[in-house]
N, C-alpha and C positions, 0 to 999 in steps of 0.2 A: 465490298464496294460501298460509297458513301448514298444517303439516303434522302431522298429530298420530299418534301411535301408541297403539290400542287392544288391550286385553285385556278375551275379551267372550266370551257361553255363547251357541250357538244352542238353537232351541227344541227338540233333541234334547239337549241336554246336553253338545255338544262344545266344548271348547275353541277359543277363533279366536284369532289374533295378527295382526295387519296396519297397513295409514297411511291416515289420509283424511283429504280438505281440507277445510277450514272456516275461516271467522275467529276462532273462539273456542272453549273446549274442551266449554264449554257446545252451541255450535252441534251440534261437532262429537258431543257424547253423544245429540245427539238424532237425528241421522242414524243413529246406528248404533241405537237404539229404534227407529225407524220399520221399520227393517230386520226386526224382529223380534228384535233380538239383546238378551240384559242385562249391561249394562257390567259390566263389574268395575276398568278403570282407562283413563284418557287421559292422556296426558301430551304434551306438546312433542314434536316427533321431536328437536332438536338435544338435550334433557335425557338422552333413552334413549341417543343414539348418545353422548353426550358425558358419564355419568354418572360420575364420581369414584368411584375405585377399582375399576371395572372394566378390566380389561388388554384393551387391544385385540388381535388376534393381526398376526404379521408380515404386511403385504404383499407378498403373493408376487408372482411376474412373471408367474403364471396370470391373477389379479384384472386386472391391467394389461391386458392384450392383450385379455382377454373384454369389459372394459370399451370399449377404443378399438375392439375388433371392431364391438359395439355403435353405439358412436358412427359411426362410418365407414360402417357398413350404414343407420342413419337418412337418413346425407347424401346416399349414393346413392341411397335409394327417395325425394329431394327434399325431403325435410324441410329447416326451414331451420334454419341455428347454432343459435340460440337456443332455439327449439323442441326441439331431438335436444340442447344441453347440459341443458335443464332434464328432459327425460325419463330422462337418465343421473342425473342427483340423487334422479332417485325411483326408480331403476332398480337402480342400485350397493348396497352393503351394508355396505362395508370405510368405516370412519368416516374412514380418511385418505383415501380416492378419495371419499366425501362431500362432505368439505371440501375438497376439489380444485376437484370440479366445480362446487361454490356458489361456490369464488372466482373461476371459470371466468366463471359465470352473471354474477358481480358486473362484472367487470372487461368484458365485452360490455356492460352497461346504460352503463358509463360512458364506450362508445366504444371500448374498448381493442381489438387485435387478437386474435384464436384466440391467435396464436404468443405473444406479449407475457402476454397470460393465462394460456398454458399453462405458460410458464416459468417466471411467479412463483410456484406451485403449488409447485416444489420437489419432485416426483414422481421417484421414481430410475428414468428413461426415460433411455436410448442417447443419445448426443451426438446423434447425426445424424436423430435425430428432430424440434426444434426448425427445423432445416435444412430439412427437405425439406417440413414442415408449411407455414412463410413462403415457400417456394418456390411449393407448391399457394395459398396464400394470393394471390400476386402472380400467378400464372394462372389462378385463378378456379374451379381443380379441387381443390379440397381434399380433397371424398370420397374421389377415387381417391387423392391424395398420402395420406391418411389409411389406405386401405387397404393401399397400400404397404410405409408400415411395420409396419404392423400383422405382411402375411408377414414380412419381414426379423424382427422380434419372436421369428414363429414359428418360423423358421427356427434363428434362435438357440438357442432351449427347446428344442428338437428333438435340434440336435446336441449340448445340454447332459446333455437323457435320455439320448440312446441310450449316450454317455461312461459315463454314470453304471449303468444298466442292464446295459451290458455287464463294467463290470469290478466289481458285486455281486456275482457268482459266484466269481471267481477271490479276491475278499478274505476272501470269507467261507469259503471252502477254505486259503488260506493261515494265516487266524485259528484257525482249528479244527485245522490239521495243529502249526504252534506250540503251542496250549495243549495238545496231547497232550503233544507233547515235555516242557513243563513240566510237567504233572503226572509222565512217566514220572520225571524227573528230582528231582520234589518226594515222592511218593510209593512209588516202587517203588523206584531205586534205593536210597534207605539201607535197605529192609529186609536188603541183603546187605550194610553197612555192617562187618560180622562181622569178614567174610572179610577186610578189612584188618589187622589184628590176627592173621590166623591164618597169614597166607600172608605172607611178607615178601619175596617176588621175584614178585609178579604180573609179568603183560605188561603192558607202558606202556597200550595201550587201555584193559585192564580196570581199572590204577591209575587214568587219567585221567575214567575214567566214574563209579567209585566216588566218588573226592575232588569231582567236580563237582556229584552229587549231594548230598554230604555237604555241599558248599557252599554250596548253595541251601537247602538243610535248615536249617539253623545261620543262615544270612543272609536270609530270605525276606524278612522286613520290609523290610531296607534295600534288598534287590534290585527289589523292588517299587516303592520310593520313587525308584529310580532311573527307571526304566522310564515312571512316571509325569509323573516333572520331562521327562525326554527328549520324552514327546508333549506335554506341554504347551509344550516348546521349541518342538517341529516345527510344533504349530498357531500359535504366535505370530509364527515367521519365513514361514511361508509366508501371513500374513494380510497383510504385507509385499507389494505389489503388485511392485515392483521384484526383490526376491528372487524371489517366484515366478515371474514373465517369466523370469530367468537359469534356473533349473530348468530351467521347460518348455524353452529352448532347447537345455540339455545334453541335453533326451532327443530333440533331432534327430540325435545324431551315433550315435545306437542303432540297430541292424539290422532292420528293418521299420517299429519305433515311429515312429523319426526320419521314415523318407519321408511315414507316414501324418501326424502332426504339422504338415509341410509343407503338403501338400496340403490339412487340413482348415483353416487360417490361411488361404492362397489361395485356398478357396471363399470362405471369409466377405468378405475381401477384394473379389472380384470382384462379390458379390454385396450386399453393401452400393454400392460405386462405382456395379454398372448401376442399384441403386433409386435413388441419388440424380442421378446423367445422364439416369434416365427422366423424374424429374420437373423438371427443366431448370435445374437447380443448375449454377453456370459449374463447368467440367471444375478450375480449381484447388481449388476449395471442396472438392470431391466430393474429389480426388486426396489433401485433409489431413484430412475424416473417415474415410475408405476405410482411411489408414493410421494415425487413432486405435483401431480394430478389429483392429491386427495385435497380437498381443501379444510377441513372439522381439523384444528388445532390437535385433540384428543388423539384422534383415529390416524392421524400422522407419526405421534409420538409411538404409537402402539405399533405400527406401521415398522417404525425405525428399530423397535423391540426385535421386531419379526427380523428384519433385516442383519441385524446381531446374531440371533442362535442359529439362523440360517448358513452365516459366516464361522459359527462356532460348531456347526456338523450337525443339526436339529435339521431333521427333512423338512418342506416348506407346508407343509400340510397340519403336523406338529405344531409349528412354531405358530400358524396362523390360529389354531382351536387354544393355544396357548393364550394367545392373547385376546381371543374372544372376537377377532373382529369379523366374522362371516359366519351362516346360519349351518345348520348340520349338513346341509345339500352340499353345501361349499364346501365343505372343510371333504365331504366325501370323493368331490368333482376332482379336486385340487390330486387327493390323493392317488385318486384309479389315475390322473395322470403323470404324475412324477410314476408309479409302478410299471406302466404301459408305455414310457416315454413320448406319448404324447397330453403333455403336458397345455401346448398354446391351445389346440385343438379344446378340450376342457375347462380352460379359460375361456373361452369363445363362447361357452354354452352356460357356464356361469353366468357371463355378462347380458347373454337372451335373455334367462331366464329372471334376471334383477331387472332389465327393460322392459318387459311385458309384467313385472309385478308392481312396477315402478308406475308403470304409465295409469295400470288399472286402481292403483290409491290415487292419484293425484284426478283421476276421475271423479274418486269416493270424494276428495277432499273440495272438488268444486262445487260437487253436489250437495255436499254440506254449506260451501261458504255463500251460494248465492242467497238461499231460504234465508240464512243468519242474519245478511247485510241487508235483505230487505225486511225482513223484524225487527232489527235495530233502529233502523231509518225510518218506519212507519212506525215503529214504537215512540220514535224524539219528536215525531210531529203531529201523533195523538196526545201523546203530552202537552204539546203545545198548545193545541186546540181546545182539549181540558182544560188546562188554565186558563183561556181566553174566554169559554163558555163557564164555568166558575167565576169569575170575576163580573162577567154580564149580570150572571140571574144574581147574585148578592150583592150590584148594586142599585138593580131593580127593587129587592126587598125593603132596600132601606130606604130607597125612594118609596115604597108603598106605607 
């Protein structure tokens, strides 16, 4: 039944906003009169969600996950597809997840499958979700295959927060200990600017803090213009999928960073692989989304090695210590579960286990980098100050 969107006063005076069904908007105004309410506007729900010149906001990978949370929790409490897609149509808000799940809704009347529907949608969802979705599809448990990834989803946002959460503190200390420097360098030092003209044998310090000030001073515009081409460089190469992989791998060869780096690639790793073996994806499938998740250029290629001898009848336990890519726990985990046939389950405690060592260096490495960036920072502006009190008293002397 078609859907309309009202704006309406109850008999207090307050404003209402909401959807209701009818076949027509006339119908639909009278339902909401019976109510007691007095229209002010109905319209189409596609006209409101889809009105020209209003900007929709980005869809975030919150909307995504809260969505298919939704969806996934209908199919468990038995609802059936079609029922739990059309209540996520009237459920959702995000006009691109609307139009997702009406073409969802369409592509079910016309026979098609969940998976086949979901991907023509064109939703920016993980590879391995397509995968595991037709997987649940061909066993008859979608719910749970739905819920599955849903955590993997989660998981992901998680480790993306806490990255992100944790290194606000230390950028926003590093930003603020810089623009001091610049300011001391844009406004303090030329006020002693003088004393180069007075004194014609400073100490190289006190010369080279004065003249650098004086150089910022005189060039701020174009220094500025530098600074800003540089970040606009840096955001254009690192949006570069490939360059930034090469990055993040240089900073495994770093002392703390690099280990934790490892090991948080190896969670996600193991923990996409047990989601998709849980839901009975053949072990090759799973073994080449497992390692579309890795992102170290290196550890991919190695990845793909594994993926080879694996195909070539080398047990995956082998093939992984073969290639070096997991610590002796791992390679042990891996094992007792291909032995024991459970395999995901093993996976699942690998991935704990790189989580909780992962989170406790990136601890180590904060606690390392806050001390560093404020000794560097108080370091550039002791210096400064040095060269500014050097340059006072020697050109005191030569005034004496």
């Amino acid at each position: 039944m078609p859907q309309y969107r009202y704006k309406a006063f109850n008999a207090e005076g307050a404003a209402l906003e909401g959807v209701v069904a009818a076949q027509t908007e006339r119908e639909a105004a009278r339902q909401l009169e019976r109510r007691g309410l007095s229209v002010v506007a109905v319209l189409p729900a596609e006209v409101v969600r889809r009105r020209p010149g209003v900007r929709a906001s980005r869809l975030r990978q919150r909307d995504l996950i809260l969505a298919f949370h939704e969806l996934s929790t209908l199919l468990g409490a038995g609802v059936g597809l079609a029922e739990a897609v059309a209540a996520q149509v009237r459920s959702v808000h995000h006009p691109q997840l609307v139009a997702a799940f009406e073409g969802i809704a369409a592509g079910l009347r016309q026979g098609q499958a969940f998976s086949a529907a979901l991907e023509a949608t064109g939703l920016p969802l993980p590879r391995y979700v397509a995968t595991v979705v037709r997987s649940g599809e061909k066993s008859g448990l979608l719910g749970r295959a739905l819920h599955d990834v849903v955590e993997q989803m989660e998981y992901d946002q998680t480790v993306r927060s806490e990255i992100r959460q944790a290194l606000t503190y230390p950028a926003v200390l590093i930003c603020a200990g810089l623009g001091a420097v610049v300011m001391m360098f844009t406004f303090v030092v030329p006020k002693f600017a003088a004393l180069l003209k007075r004194a014609d044998d400073l100490p190289w310090l006190a010369s080279a803090v004065l003249n650098t000030g004086m150089f910022l001073r005189q060039w701020y515009v174009g220094v500025l213009l530098l600074v800003v081409a540089l970040i606009a460089w840096l955001m254009v190469v690192l949006r570069n999928p490939e360059t930034r992989a090469r990055w993040l791998e240089g900073l495994e060869r770093l002392p703390v960073l690099g280990a934790w780096r490892v090991e948080s690639e190896t969670a996600t790793w193991a923990r996409v692989l047990a989601t998709l073996l849980s839901n009975r994806v053949p072990l090759m499938d799973a073994l080449g989304l497992a390692q579309a998740s890795v992102i170290a250029p290196g550890r991919r290629a190695r990845l793909d090695e594994v993926s080879r001898n694996v195909r070539n009848g080398v047990p995956l336990a082998d093939a992984l210590e073969e290639q070096q890519t997991l610590t002796a726990t791992g390679y042990n985990l891996v094992r007792v579960g291909e032995r024991s046939g459970e395999l995901p389950t093993m996976l699942q405690s690998l991935a704990r286990l790189c989580e909780d060592s992962g989170r406790t260096r990136m601890k180590q490495f904060l606690a390392l980098l806050e001390p560093v960036a404020i000794l560097l920072i108080g370091g550039a502006i002791g210096v400064i100050m040095i060269g500014i009190i050097l340059a006072i008293t020697s050109a005191n002397d030569i005034a004496v």
